[in-house]
N, C-alpha and C positions, 0 to 999 in steps of 0.2 A: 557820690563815689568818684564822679569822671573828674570832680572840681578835684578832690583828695590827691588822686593820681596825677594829676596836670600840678599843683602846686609841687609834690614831691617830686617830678621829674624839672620842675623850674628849680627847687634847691640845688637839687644836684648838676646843673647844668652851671648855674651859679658858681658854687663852690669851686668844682674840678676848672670853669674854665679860670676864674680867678688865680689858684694855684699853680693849676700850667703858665699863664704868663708869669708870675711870680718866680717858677724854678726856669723858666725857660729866655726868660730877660737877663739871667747871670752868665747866660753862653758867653754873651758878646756887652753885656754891660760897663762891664771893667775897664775893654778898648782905649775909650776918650778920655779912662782916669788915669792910664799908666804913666804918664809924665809925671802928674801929681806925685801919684805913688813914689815913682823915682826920685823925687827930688824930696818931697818928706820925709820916707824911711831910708834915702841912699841905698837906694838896690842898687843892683847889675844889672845886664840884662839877661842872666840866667832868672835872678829874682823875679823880673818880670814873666820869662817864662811861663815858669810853676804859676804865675798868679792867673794863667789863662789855664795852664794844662793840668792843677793838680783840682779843678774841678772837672775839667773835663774827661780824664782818666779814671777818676773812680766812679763819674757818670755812667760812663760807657762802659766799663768793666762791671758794674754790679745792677745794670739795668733788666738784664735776664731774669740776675737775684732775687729782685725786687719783687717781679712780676711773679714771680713762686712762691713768694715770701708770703704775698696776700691770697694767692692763693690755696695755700696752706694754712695759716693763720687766722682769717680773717680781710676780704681789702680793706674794710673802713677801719678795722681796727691799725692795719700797716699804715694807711692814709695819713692816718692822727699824729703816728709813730713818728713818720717821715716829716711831718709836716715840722712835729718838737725836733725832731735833728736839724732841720735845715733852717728853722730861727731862731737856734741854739747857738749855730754857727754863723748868720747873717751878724748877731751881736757880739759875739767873738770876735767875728773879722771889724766887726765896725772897731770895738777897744784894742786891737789889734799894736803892739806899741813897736813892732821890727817885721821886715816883709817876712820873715821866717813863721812867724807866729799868723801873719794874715795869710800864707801860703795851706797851712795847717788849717784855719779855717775851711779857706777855701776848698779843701779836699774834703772836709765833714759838710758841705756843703754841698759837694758831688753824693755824696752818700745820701742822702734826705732827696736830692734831686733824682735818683735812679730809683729809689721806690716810689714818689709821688709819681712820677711822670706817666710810667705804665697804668696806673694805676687809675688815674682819671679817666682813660680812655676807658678801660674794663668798667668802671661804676658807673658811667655815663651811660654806655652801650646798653647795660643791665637795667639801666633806670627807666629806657626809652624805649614805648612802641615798636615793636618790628617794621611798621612799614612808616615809620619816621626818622629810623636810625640813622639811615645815609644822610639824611638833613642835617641832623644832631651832630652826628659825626666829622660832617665837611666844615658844619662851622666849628664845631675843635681843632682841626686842622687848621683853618684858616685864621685863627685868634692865634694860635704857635704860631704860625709864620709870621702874623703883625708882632710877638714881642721880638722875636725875632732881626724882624727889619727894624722895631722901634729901640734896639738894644743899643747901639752906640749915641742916638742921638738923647735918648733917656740918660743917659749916663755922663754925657758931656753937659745937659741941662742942670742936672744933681751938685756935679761937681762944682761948676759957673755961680750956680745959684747959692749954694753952702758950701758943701767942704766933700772931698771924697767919701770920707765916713758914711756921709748919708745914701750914700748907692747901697748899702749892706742894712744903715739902720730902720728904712724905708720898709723893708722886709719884716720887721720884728713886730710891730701892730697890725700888720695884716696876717701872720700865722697867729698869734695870739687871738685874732676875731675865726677865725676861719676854724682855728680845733677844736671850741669847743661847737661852732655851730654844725661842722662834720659830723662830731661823736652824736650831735641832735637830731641833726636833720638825714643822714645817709641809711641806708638801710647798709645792713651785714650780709656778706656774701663771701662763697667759697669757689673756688675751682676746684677741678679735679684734685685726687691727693697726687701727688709725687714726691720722689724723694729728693731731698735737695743735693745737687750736686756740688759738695763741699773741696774736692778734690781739684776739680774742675775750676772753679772760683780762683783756689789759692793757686793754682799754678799761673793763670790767666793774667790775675792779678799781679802778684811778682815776676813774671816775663815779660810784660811790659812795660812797668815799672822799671825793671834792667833795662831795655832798650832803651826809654825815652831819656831816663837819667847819663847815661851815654852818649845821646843825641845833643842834649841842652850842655853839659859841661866839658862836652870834645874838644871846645874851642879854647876855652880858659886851662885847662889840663893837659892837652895833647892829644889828640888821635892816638896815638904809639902808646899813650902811659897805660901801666898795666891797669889804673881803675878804669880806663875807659874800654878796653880791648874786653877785659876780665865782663865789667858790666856789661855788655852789647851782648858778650857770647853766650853769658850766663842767663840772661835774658833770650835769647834766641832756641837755648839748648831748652829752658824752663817752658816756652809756646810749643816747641815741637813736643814734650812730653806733655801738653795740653792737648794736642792733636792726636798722639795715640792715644793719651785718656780718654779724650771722648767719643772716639772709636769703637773703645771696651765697654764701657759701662750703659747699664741699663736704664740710665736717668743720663741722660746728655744735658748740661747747660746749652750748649750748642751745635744740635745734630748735625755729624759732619755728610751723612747722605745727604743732607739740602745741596752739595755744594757738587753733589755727581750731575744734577741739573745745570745744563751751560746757561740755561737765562738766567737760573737763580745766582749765578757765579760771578757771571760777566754783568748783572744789573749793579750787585754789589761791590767790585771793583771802582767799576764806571763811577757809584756815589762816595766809595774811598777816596780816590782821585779829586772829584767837585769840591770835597769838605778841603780836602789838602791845599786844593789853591785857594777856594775862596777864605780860610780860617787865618790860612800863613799870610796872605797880603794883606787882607785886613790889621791884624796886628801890626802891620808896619807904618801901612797907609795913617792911622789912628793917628801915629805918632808922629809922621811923617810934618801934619800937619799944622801941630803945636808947636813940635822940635827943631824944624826947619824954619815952617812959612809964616809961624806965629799967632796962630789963630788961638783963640780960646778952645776949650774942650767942647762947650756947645758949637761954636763955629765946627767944629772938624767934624761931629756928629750929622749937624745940617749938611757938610760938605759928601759925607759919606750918604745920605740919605738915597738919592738917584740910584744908586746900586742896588740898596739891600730893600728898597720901598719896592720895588719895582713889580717883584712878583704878584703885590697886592692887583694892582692893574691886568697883569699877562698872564696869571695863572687860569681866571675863569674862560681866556679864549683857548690859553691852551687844552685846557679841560676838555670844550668841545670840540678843536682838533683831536684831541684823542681818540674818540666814536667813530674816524674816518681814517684816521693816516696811526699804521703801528705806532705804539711808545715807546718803542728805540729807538726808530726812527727819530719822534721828536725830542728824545733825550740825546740821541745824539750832535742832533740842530743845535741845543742847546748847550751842551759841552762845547760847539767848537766854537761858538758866538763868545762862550763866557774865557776860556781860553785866549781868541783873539781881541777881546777885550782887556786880558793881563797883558796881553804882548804888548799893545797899543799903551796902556800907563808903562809900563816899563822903558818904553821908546823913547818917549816924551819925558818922562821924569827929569825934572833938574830942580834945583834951589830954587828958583824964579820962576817954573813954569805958571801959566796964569791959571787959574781954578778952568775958564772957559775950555783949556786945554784938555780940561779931564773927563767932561762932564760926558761928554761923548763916547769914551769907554767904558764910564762907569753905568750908563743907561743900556748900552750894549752888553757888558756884562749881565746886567741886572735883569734883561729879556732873556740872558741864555739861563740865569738858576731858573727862573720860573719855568723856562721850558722843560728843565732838566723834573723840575720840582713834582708837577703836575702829573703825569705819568708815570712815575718811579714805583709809586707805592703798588701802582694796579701788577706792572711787571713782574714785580718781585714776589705779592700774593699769588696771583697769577701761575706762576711755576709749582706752586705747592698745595697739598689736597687741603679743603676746606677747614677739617679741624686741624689742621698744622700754621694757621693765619699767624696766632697768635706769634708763636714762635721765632715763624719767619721775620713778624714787622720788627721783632723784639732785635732780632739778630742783625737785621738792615741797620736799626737804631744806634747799636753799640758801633757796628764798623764804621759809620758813619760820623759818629762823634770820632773815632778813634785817627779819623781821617784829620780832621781837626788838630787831633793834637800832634801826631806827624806834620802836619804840615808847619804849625807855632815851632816846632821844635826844628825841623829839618830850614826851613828858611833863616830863621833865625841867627841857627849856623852859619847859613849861606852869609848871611848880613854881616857877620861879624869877622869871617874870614876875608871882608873886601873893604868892609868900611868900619863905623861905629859913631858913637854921639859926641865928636869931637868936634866937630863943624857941618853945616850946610852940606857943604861938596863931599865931606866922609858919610855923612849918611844918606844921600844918593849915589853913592858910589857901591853900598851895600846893599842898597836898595832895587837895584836896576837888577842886578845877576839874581835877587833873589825873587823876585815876580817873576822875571824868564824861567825857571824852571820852575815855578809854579804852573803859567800858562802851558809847559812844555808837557807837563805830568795832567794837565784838567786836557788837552790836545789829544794825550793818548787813552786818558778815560773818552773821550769821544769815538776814536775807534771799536774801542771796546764796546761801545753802549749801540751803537750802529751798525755791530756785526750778530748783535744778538737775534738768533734766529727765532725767526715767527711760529711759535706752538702753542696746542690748543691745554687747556689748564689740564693736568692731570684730574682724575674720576678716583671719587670714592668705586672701591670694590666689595660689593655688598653677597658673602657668603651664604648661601641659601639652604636651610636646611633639605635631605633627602625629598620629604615629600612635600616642600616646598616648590621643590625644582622640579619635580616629574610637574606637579600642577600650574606650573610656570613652562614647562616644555610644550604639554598637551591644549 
């Protein structure tokens, strides 16, 4: 029986982690491909944009979904669901014949990714031991963070090695093995019922959809023209009626009480800000490298590795600094390291600066995510009563990506109102104003993350019946 149970919780440890590197390598995959990209399909660089943000937009917007979705339904049967969406569209985007159509992909590919993702953690958790979970757990965590760090350099090998396509078609034999051995191997499970927040979703979703469509096409249309004014506000107007929505209703997508808690508030700011700087330089840096200094897409990948490798190394000391010194505190250590790490590449940036030049902010960098990385999740849990985890992590997740895609979009701008890919010296000229305010905004999440006051986790309140409580008095 002990063998039975130990082979099924190896399936399942199997599969989910598989899958998660799988949807979690398309964050940052694309990175080392987007020159390609540009120069096959003749995008823009709004094109390229969307090619980062309209996965990561419907990632983050429908990853609550997700996780109610399987809840509701079934997870292994959502798992299977997700897993057909997302290498439905991994071979969409691979046949993909105009950036418009691999954009469109890529957004059916946020969608499959926001229900997998949650979801592996919940079958995992349910598949393992009580007193093995935290084990189980930390290395799901820690296998995310390695696709994670392994995303641009994976991506520039792919590309080097064959053709961009195969960043997408790499995906489609690996869901193809993995659904039906899920539908075989996972057990079925439910969560609580709830109703789904349908209201909630679509407002959420088209609000910021208007903002970021605003954000990406400012520069080529106008700031002043009415579609960009009309977009932003309309987008603005459609989140704030998200906010009274979920205010009212008795199924919240996103309970806005979490956010009366200041640690819960100011944790989640603080990892807004992180994604914003490290998502928006990134996307530059990628290009930075091919575009300017001529490297292959594997070279730029290798060249970015010191940064995003980093946390593999720094996250398990920071871990055990945790047990001793607040997680604000080392979140904030780490926001201002990774901060002073954008300012330092943004300094230095020029056409010719030498790789040695960089290596040094990007390992500095790279010590301050980890630090920020490590601690965050305890934080944020932390602020909220035991059965409300789920929720909270769900809601960290989404703003967290969301930060992401603010930052691709708002730098972007920044890039294009100073420089563009017309030369060397044009595109460090866009390049420099836009990592400064990245490090300027990842600066001020550091304040934020280092003034979050130190309290003890909220208590379930457990109501006692009458003679409960005389015999609990007496």
């Amino acid at each position: 029986m002990t063998d039975k149970i130990g082979t099924k919780t190896l399936w399942t440890f199997v599969i989910t982690s598989i899958a998660l590197v799988m949807v979690t390598l398309d964050n940052l995959v694309v990175t080392t491909a987007l020159p390609v990209i540009r120069h096959d399909l003749h995008a823009t660089l709004q094109g390229l944009e969307w090619t980062v943000n309209a996965y990561t937009l419907t990632f983050a917007v429908l990853l609550l979904t997700g996780a109610a979705l399987g809840d509701r339904f079934g997870r292994r049967r959502l798992f299977v669901i997700g897993l057909g969406i997302f290498t439905a569209a991994s071979a969409f985007a691979a046949l993909a014949p105009s950036i418009d159509a691999l954009n469109l992909a890529r957004a059916l590919q946020g969608v499959g990714g926001a229900i997998v993702t949650p979801l592996t953690l919940t079958l995992l958790s349910a598949a393992v031991r009580p007193e093995r979970r935290g084990l189980a757990l930390g290395a799901w965590g820690g296998i995310g963070g390695l696709a994670v760090a392994l995303g641009p350099l994976v991506g520039g090998a792919v590309v080097q090695g064959m053709s961009w396509q195969w960043i997408f078609w790499l995906n489609v034999p690996i869901g193809l093995l993995l659904i039906p051995l899920a539908w075989r191997r996972l057990d079925e499970s439910r969560g609580p019922s709830s109703k789904l927040d349908l209201p909630g979703l679509g407002l959420a979703s088209a609000g910021l959809l208007g903002i970021v469509w605003g954000l990406v096409r400012g520069n080529s249309v106008g700031w002043g023209s009415l579609e960009i004014v009309g977009s932003i506000g309309a987008g603005a107007v459609l989140v704030a009626l998200f906010v009274l929505w979920e205010l009212r209703t008795k199924a919240p997508m996103l309970p806005m009480r979490f956010f009366r808690n200041r640690t819960f508030t100011q944790a989640n700011v603080a990892s807004l800000f992180m994604f914003f700087g490290m998502f928006g330089s990134i996307f530059l840096l990628a290009q930075f490298f091919q575009t300017v200094q001529g490297y292959s897409p594997f070279g730029a990948g290798l060249r970015i590795l010191p940064w995003t490798a980093m946390p593999i190394f720094i996250a398990p000391i920071a871990g055990a600094l945790s047990d001793r010194i607040p997680g604000p505190r080392i979140m904030g250590v780490g926001l201002a390291l990774q901060a002073i790490g954008l300012g330092w590449i943004a300094a230095v940036s020029t056409p010719t600066v030498p790789y040695a030049d960089l290596v040094g902010p990007f390992v500095l960098s790279g010590i301050g995510m980890a630090l920020f990385f490590a601690p965050v999740a305890n934080v944020i849990l932390g602020a909220v009563r035991p059965r409300e985890e789920g929720q909270a992590s769900g809601a960290n997740n989404a703003i967290r990506e969301l930060g992401g895609v603010f930052g691709v979009a708002v730098l972007a701008s920044i890039f294009a109102s100073y420089g563009g890919y017309g030369s060397g010296t044009s595109f460090v000229n866009g390049l420099g104003p836009a990592v400064w305010v990245g490090a300027i905004l990842v600066a001020v999440g550091a304040i934020v993350a280092i003034t979050i006051p130190a309290r003890r986790r909220p208590v379930e309140v457990e109501v006692l019946e009458p003679a409960a409580a005389l015999e609990e008095a007496a």
